[in-house]
C-alpha positions as CSV (number, residue, x, y, z in Angstrom):
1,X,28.1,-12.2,0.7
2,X,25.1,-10.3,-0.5
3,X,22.9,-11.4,1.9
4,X,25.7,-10.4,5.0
5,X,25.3,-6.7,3.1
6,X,21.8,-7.0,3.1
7,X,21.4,-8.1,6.9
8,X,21.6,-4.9,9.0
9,X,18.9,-3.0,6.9
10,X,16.5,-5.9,7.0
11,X,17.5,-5.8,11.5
12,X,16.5,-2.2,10.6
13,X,13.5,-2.8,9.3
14,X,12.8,-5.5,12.2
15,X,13.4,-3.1,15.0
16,X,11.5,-0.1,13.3
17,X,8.7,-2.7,12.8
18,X,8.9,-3.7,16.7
19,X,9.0,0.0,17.3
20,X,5.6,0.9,15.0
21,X,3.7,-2.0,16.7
22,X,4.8,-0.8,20.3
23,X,3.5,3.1,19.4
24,X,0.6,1.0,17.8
25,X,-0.5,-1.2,20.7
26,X,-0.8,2.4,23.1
27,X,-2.7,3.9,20.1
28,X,-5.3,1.3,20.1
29,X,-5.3,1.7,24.1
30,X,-6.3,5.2,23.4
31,X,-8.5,4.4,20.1
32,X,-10.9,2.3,22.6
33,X,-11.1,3.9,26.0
34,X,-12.1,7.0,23.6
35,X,-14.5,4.7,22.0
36,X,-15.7,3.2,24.9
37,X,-16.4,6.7,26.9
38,X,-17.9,8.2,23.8
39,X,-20.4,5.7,23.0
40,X,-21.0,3.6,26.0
41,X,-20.4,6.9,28.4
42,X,-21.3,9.9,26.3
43,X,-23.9,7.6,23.6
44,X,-23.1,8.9,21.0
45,X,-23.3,7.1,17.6
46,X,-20.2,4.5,16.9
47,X,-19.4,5.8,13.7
48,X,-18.8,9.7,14.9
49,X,-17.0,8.1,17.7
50,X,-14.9,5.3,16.0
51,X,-13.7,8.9,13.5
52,X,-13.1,11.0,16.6
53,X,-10.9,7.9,18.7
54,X,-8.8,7.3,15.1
55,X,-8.0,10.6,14.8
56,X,-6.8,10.9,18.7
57,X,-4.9,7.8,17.7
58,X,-3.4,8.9,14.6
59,X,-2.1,11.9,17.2
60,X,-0.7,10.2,19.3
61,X,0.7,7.7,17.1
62,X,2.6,10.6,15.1
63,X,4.0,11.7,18.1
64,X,6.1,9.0,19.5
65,X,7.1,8.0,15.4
66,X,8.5,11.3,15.8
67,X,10.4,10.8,18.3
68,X,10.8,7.2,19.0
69,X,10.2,4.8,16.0
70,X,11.7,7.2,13.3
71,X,13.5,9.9,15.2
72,X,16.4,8.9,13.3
73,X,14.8,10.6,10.2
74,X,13.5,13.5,11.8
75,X,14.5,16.7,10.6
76,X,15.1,19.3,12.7
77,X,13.1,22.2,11.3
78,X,9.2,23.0,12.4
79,X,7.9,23.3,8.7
80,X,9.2,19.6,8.7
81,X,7.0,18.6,11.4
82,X,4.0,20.5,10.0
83,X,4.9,18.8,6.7
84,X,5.2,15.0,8.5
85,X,1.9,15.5,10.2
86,X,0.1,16.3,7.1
87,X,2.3,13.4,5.3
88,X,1.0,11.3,7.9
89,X,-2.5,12.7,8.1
90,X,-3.1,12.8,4.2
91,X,-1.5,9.1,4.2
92,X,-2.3,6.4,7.7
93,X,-4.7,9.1,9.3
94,X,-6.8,9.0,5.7
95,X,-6.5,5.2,5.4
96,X,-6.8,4.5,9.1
97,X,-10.4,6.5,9.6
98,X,-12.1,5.7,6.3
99,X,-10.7,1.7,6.8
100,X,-12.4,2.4,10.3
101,X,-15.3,3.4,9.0
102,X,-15.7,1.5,6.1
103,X,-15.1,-1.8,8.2
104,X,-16.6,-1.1,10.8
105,X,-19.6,-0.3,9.0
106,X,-19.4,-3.6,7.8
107,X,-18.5,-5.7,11.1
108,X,-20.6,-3.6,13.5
109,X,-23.2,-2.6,11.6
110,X,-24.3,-5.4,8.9
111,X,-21.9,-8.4,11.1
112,X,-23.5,-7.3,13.8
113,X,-20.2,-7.7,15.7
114,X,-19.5,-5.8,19.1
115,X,-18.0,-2.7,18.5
116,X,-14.6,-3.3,20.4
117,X,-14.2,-6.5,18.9
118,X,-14.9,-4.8,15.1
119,X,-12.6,-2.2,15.9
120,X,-9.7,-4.4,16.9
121,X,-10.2,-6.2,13.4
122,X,-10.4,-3.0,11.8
123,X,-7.3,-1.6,13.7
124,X,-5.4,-5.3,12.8
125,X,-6.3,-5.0,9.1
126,X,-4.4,-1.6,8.5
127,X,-1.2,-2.0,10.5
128,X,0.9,-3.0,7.7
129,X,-0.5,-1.0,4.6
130,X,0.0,2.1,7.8
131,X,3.4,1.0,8.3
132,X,4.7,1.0,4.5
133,X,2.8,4.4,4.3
134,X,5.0,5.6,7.0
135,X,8.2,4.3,6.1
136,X,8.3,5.5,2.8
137,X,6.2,8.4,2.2
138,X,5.7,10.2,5.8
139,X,9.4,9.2,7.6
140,X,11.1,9.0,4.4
141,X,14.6,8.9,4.5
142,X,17.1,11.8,3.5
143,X,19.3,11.5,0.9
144,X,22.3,12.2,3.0
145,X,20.9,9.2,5.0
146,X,20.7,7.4,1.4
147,X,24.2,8.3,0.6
148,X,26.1,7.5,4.0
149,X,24.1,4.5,4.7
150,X,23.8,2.9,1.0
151,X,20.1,1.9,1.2
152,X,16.9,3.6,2.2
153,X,16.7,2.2,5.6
């Protein structure tokens, strides 16, 4: 019986989890055509770039959680937005450009790797730490959530 209670949260967590990976796959489509125009069109330096292509990653990432892969925790005032996107900034956007730079750092510059391929290693490494940092801390569910639902999910 306990694992028939237990069932719809973990489909919860299963579709939220298809959902983050779906917003994730477009923000690595726009985390390496802006990498690709700034360093192979613009030349400038991969780091500067890979930081500048996270960061228009982690934007539109935020967006569509906000209103696709978490919009059922969304509350419906503007300081909870602006509260969310520094959540989410202070949380995956810190994690996902120093883990960009740090590894890519390491891959790119001392691997030697090509700079697309490091990047989709990088990007692959943080998906689920980002995940669990969304889920809990940024999207975080009510309490009244909590309370009608029994769980956290």
């Amino acid at each position: 019986m306990k694992l028939a209670r237990n069932q719809p949260a973990a489909q919860s967590i299963r579709h939220r989890w298809l959902k983050f990976n779906a917003v994730g796959a477009l923000g690595v489509g726009v985390q390496l055509t802006l990498l690709t125009v700034l360093t192979s069109g613009l030349g400038l330096h991969y780091l500067p770039a890979t930081a500048l292509a996270v960061e228009a990653a982690v934007l539109h990432n935020f967006f569509w959680h906000e209103h696709w892969t978490w919009k059922d925790r969304i509350r419906l005032s503007r300081r909870g937005v602006l509260g969310r996107l520094s959540r989410f900034h202070l949380t995956t956007g810190a994690q996902s450009i120093l883990g960009n730079l740090v590894f890519m750092r390491l891959l790119v510059g001392a691997l030697h790797l090509p700079t697309l391929l490091g990047n989709l290693l990088t990007i692959a490494t943080g998906s689920i730490l980002n995940f669990l940092l969304s889920d809990r801390l940024v999207f975080e569910p009510t309490l009244v959530q909590v309370e009608k639902t029994g769980c956290s999910d």
